[in-house]
C-alpha positions in Angstrom: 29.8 8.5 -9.8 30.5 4.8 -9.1 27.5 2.5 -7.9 29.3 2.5 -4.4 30.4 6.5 -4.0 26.3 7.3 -5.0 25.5 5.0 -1.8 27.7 6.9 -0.2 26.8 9.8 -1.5 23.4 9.2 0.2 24.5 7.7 2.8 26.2 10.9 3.8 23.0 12.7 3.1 21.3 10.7 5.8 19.3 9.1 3.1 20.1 5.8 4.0 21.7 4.3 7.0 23.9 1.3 8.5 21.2 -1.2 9.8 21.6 -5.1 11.1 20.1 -8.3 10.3 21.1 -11.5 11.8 24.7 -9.6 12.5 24.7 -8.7 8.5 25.4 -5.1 8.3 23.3 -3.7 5.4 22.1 -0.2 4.2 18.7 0.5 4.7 16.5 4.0 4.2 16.6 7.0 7.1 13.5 7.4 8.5 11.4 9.4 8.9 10.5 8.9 5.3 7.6 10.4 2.9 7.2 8.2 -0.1 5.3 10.8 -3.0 3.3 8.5 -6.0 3.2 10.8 -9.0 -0.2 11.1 -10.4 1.7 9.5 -13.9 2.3 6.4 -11.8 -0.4 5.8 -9.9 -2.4 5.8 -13.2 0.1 3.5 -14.8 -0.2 1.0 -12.2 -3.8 1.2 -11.7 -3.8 0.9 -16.0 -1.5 -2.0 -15.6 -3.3 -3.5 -13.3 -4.4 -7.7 -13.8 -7.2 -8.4 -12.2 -6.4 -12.3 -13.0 -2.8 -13.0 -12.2 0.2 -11.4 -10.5 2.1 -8.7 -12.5 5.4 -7.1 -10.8 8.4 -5.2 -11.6 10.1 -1.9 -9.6 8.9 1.7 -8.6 11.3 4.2 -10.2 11.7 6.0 -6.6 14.2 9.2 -6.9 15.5 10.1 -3.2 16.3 14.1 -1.3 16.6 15.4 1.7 14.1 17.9 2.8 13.6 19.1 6.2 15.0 16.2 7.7 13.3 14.0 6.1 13.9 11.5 3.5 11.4 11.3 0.3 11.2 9.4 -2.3 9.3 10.6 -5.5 8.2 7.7 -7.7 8.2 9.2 -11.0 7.8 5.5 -13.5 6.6 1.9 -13.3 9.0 -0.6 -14.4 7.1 -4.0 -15.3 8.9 -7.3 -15.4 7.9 -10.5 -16.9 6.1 -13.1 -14.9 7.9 -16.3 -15.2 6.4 -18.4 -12.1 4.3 -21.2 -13.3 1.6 -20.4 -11.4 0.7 -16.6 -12.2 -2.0 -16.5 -10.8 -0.9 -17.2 -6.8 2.5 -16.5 -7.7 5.1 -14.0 -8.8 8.9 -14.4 -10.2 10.4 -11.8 -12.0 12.1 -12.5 -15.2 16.1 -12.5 -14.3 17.3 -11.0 -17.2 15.1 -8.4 -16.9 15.3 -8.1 -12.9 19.4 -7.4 -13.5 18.7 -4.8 -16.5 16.5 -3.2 -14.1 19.1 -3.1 -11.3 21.6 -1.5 -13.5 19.6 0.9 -14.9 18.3 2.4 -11.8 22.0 2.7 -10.0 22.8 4.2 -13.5 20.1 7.0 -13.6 20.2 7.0 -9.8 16.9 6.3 -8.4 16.2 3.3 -5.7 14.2 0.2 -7.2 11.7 -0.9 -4.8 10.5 -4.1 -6.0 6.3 -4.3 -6.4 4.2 -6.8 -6.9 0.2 -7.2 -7.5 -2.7 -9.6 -5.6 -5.1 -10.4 -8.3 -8.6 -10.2 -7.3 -10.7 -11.8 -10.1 -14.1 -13.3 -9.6 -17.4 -13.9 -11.8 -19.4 -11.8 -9.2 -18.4 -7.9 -7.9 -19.2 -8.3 -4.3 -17.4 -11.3 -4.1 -14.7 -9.3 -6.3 -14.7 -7.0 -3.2 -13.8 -9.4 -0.6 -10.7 -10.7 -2.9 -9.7 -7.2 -3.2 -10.0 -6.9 1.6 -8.7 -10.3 1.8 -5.6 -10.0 -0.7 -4.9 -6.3 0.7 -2.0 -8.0 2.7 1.2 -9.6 2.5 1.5 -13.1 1.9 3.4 -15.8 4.1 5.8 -15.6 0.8 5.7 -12.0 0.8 7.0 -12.0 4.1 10.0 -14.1 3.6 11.2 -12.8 0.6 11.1 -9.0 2.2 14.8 -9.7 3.5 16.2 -10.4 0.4 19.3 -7.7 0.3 20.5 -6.3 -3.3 24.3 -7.0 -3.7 25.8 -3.5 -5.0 30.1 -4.3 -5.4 30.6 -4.6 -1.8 27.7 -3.3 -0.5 24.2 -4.6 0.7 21.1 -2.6 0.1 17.5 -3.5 1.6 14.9 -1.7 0.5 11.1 -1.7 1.5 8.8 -3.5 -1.0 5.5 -2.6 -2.0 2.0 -4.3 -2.8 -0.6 -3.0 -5.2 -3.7 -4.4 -6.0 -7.6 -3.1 -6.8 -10.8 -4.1 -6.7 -11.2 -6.3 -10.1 -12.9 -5.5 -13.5 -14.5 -2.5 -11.9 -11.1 -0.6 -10.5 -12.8 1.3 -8.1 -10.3 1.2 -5.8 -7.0 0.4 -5.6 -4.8 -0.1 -2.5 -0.8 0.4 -2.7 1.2 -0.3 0.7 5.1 -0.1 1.9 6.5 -3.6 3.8 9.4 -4.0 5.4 12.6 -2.7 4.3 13.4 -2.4 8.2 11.4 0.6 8.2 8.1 -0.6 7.8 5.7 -3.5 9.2 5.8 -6.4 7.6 1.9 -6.8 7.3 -0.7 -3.9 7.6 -3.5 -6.1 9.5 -2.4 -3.9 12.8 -2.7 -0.6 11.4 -5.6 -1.4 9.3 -7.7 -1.8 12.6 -5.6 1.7 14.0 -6.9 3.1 10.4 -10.6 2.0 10.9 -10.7 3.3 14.9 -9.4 6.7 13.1 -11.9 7.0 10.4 -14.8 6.2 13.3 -13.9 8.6 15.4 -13.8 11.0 12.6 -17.4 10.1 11.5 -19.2 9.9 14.9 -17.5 13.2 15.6 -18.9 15.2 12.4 -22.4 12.8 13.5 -22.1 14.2 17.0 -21.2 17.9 15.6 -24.2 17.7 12.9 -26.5 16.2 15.8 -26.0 19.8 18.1 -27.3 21.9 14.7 -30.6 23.1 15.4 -33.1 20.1 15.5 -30.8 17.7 13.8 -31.1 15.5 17.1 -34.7 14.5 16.6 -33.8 13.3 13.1 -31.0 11.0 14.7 -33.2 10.1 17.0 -35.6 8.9 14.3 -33.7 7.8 12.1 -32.2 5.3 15.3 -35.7 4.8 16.4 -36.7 3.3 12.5 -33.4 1.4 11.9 -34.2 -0.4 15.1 -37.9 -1.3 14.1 -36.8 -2.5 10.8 -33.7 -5.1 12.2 -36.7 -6.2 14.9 -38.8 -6.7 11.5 -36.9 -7.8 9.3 -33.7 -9.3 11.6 -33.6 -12.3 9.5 -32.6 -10.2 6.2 -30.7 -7.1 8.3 -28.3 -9.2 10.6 -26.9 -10.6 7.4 -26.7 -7.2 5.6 -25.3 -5.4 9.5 -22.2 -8.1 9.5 -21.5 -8.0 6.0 -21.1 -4.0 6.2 -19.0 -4.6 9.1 -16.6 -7.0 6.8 -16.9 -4.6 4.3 -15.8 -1.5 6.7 -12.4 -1.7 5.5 -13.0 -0.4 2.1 -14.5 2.8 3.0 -11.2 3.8 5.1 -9.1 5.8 3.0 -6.2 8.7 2.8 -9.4 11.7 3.8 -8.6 10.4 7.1 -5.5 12.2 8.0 -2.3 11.3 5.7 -2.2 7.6 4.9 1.1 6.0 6.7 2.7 2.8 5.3 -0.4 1.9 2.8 -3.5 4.2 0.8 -6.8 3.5 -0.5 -7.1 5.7 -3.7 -10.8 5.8 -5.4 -9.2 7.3 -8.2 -5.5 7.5 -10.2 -4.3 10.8 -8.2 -0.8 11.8 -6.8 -0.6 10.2 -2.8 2.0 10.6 0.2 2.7 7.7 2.0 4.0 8.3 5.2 6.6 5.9 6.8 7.3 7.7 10.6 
């Protein structure tokens, strides 16, 4: 099967789609769409991961049909060289090995959605933290580049892309998100605040269900009653700690909360299911 009659092929399968940009007709991926990270990958590229410069290459994703829906199962990592001068804020793909990559994925038929890494390096862990909630988005660059279509004979392909990145030296926690791809949004900002309401309204209902348990109220109550004295007491050394938990909320929002769509939060290297609706 020709590069062209496998697009086809899928295209027949509903697997991918006509879409439009800027009057450019180009093939894009059906939605609904479930994008499955292998437990093999997710360790690879939480192994792989740099936590000083930009590393980058494709996600081996092999596409079915299954009840309507599309999924993608990324099975491998495929790294490319960094070439840009400036890997630390900055990633280009060797070229060489960007068009070996091409050809070997419409060879063994699976989709290459291009990845990249934010690097999150700093002398101190907390501050290594608040790289890891600041860089957990795409860039201005990012953004821009997310149209760039994939010439296959006489078709166009555009495919979402995908940002990785974790929290430093310590790994903790690693982040992976789908962009674009005219499927996906083009940042996550939005539906990290969607993702935060969720997981509060998860937590002050098991807090409101433990609370009705026998005399769990009073405890609440105390426990309210002495967190109270001790900001009054000590406001000059709590405010400080209150806002920088609040900053810090992001990072305990993760895929417990009902399944992760368009991005996960991972705590350790497991299989995940990204949702794209």
């Amino acid at each position: 099967m020709t590069n062209p009659e496998w697009l086809n092929y899928l295209n027949d399968q509903k697997i991918l789609t006509q879409g439009d940009i800027e009057g450019e007709q180009v093939l894009h991926l059906q939605t609904p769409c479930e994008i499955n990270l292998t437990e093999s990958a997710s360790k690879t590229l939480r192994d792989n991961y740099d936590p000083g410069c930009e590393k980058g290459g494709f996600l081996a994703a092999y596409p079915i049909k299954k009840n309507d829906k599309t999924v993608l199962i990324i099975k491998e990592i495929i790294n490319l060289t960094n070439v840009s001068d400036d890997p630390k804020h900055s990633y280009l793909p060797d070229s060489a090995e960007l068009g070996n990559g091409l050809r070997r994925a419409f060879k063994e038929h699976f989709l290459p959605i291009r990845f990249h890494t934010h690097p999150t390096e700093d002398e101190t862990p907390i501050m290594e933290i608040f790289n890891y909630l600041y860089q957990a988005d795409t860039s201005e660059q990012d953004r821009l580049v997310s149209n760039t279509l994939t010439l296959v004979v006489n078709k166009q392909l555009l495919l979402p892309r995908c940002l990785m990145l974790s929290t430093g030296k310590s790994n903790q926690r690693m982040f992976i998100g789908f962009y674009n791809g005219l499927i996906a949004p083009i940042e996550f900002e939005m539906h990290k605040k969607d993702n935060i309401k969720k997981a509060m309204d998860y937590i002050l209902n098991d807090v409101s269900e433990w609370a009705r348990k026998g005399d769990n109220k009073w405890w609440l109550t105390g426990g309210g009653v002495l967190l109270a004295l001790l900001i009054i007491r000590y406001n000059k050394y709590a405010i400080p700690l209150i806002l920088m938990l609040v900053a810090m909320l992001p990072m305990f929002i993760n895929d417990q909360h009902g399944r992760p769509k368009y991005f996960a939060q991972l705590t350790k290297a497991r299989e995940v299911t990204i949702d794209i609706p």
